[in-house]
Rosetta silent file (secondary structure, phi, psi, omega in degrees, C-alpha in Angstrom):
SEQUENCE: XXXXXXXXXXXXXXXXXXXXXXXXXXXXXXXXXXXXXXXXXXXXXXXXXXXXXXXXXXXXXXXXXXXXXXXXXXXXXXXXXXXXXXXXXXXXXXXXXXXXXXXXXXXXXXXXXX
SCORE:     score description
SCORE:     0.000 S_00000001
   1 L     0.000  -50.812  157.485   20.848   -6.229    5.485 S_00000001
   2 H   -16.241  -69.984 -164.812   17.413   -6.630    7.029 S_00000001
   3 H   -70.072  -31.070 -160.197   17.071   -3.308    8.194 S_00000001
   4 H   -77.546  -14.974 -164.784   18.543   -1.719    5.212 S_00000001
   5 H   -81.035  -64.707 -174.440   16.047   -3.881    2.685 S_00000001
   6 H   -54.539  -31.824  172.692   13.236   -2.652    4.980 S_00000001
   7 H   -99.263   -3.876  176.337   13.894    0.880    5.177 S_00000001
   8 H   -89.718   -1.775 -179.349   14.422    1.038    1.319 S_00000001
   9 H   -89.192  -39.831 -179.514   11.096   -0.716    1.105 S_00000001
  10 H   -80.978  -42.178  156.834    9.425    2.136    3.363 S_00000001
  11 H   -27.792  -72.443  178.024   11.316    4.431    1.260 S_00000001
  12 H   -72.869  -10.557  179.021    9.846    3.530   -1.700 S_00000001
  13 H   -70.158  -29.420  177.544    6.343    3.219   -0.496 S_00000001
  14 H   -89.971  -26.766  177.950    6.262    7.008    0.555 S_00000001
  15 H   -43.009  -33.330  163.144    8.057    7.695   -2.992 S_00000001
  16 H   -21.580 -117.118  167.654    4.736    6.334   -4.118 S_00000001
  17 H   -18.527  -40.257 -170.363    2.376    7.738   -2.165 S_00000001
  18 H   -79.944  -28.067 -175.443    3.962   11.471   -2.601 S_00000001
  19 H   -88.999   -1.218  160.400    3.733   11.104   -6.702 S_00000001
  20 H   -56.441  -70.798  176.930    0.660    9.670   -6.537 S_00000001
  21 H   -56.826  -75.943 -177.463   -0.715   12.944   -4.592 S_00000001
  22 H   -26.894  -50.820 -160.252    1.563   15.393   -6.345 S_00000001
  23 H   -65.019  -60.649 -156.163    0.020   13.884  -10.060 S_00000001
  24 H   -66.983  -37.173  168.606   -3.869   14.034   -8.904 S_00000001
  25 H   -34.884  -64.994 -166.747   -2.798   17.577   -7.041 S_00000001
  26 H   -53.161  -62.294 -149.565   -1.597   18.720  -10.524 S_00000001
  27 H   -70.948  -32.320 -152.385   -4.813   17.022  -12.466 S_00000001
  28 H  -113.328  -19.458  152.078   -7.355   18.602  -10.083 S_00000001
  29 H   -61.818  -31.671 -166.049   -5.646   22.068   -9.904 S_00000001
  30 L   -83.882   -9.428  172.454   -5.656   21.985  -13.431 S_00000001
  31 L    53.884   38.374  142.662   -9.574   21.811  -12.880 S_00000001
  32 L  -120.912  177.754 -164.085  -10.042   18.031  -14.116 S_00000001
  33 L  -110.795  147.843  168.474  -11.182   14.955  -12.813 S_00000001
  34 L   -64.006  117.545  176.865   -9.390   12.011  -12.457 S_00000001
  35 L   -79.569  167.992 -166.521  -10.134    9.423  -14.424 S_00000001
  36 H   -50.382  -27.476 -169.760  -11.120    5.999  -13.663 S_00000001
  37 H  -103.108  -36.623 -171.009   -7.749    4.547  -14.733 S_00000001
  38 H   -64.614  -55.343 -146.160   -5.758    7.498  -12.944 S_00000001
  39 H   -69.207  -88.534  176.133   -8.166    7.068   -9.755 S_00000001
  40 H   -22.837  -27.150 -172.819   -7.948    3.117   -9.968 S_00000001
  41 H   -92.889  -36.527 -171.023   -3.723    2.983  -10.286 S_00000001
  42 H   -90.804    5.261  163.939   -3.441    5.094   -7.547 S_00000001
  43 H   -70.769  -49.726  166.786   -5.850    3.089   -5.389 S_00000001
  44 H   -44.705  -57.916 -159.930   -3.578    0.234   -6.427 S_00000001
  45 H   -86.161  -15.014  165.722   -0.208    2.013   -5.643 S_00000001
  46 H  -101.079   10.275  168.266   -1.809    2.898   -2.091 S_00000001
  47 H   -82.487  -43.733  163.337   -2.496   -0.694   -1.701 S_00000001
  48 H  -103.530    2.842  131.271    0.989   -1.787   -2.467 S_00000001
  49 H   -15.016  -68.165 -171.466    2.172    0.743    0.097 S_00000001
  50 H   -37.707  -62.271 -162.682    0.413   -1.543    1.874 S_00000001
  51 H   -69.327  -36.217  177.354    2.409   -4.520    0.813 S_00000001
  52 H   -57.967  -52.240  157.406    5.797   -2.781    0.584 S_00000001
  53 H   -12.759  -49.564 -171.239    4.885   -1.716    4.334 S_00000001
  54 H  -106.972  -33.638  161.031    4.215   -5.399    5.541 S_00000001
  55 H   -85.460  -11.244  162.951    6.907   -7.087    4.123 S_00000001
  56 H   -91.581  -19.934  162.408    9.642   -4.365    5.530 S_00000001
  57 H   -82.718  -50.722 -179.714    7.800   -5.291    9.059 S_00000001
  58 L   -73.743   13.075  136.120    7.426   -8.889    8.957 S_00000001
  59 L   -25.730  -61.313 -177.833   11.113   -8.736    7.786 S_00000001
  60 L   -80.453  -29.384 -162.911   12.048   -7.078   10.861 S_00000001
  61 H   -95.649  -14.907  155.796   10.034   -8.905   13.096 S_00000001
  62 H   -72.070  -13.829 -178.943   11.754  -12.682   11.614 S_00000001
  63 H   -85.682  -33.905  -16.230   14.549  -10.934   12.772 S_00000001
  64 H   159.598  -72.396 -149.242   13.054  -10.156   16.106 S_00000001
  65 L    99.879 -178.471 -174.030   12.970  -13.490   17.121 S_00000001
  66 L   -61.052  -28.227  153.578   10.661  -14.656   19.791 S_00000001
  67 L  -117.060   68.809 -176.112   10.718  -11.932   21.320 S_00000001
  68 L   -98.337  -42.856 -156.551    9.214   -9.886   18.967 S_00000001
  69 L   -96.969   44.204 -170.118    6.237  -11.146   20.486 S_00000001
  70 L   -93.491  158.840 -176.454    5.984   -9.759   23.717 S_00000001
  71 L   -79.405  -59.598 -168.543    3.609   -7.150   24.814 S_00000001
  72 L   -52.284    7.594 -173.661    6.673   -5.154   25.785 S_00000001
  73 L  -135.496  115.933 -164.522    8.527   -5.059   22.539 S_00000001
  74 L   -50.220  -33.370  176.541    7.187   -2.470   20.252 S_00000001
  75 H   -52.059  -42.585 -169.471    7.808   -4.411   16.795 S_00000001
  76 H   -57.485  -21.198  170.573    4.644   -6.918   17.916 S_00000001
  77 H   -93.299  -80.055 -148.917    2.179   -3.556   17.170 S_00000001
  78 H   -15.855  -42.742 -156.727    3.885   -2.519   13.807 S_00000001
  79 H   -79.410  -31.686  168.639    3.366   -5.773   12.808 S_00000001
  80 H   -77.972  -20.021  174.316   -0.066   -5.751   13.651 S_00000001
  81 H   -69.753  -53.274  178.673   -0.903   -2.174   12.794 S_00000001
  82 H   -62.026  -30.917  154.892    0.361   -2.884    9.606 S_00000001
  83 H   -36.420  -51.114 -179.267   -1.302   -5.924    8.989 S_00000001
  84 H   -48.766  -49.780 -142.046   -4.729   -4.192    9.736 S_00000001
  85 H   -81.179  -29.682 -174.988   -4.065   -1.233    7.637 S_00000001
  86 L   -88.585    6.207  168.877   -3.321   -3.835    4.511 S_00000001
  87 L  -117.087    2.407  171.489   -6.618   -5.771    5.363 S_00000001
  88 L   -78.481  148.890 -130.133   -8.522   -3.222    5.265 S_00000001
  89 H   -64.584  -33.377 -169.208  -11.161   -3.084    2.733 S_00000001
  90 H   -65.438  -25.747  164.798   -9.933    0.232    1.096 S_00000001
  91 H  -158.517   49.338  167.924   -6.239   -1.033    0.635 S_00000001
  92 L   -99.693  109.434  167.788   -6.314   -4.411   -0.076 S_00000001
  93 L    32.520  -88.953  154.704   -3.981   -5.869   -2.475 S_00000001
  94 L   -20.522  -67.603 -177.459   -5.996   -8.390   -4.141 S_00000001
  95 H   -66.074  -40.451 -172.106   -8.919   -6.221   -4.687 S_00000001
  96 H   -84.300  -25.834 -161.750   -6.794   -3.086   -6.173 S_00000001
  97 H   -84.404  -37.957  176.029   -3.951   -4.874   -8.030 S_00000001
  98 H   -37.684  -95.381 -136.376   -7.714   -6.917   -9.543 S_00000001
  99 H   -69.394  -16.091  149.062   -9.846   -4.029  -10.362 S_00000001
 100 H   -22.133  -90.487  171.604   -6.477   -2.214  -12.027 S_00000001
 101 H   -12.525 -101.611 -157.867   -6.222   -5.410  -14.441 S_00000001
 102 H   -45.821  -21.189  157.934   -9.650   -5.543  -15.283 S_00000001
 103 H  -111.376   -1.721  159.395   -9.798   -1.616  -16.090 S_00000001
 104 H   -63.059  -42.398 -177.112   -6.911   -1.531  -18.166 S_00000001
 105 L   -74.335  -57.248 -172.996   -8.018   -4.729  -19.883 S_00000001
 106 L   129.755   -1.456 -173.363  -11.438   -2.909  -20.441 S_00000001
 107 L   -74.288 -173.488 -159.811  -13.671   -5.756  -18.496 S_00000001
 108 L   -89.076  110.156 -179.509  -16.552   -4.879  -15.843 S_00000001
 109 L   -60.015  -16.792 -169.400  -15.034   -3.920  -12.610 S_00000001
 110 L    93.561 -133.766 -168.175  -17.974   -5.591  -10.883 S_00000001
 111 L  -102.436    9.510 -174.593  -18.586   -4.451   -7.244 S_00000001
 112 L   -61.600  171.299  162.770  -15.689   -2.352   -6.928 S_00000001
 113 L  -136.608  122.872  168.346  -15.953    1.320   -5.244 S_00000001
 114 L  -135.855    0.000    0.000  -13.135    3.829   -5.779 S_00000001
């Protein structure tokens, strides 16, 4: 059940990511720019990659057991590559699922950069 939760979780995360690219591909062949709400959702949606991403590894890696955490057992980097890649500044959660909100609602994004 684990594994199968986890790969339908990775599953949907590239399902994402490819219709994400595929839309702005379309918008920018089409010789327009994305706008701030297009450019902002898909900043979002490669942010909760991130999260789909990190909850199909530490899934796997409660499953693991204790010796998940061994140098020698390959799950102990996933979990940390993925961790990284979701703390980074560019596709973190918080900040993206936030500055979404806040341009949908119509408020002041602040300090974001997208």
């Amino acid at each position: 059940m684990r594994i199968a939760e986890s790969a339908a979780e990775a599953r949907a995360a590239e399902s994402l990511m490819l219709r994400n690219i595929q839309e702005a591909d379309a918008i920018l062949r089409s010789g327009h720019m994305l706008s701030n709400e297009v450019r902002l959702r898909n900043k979002r949606d490669i942010a909760f990659c991130c999260v789909l991403s990190q909850r199909a590894v530490d899934r796997l890696f409660c499953a693991w057991g204790g010796n998940g955490l061994y140098n020698s057992n390959d799950i102990q980097r996933k979990l940390r590559d993925v961790k990284a890649a979701g703390a980074h500044h560019q596709t973190n959660w918080d900040i993206y699922m936030t500055a979404y909100g806040r341009e949908v609602l119509g408020l002041d994004l602040g300090s974001v950069r997208f």
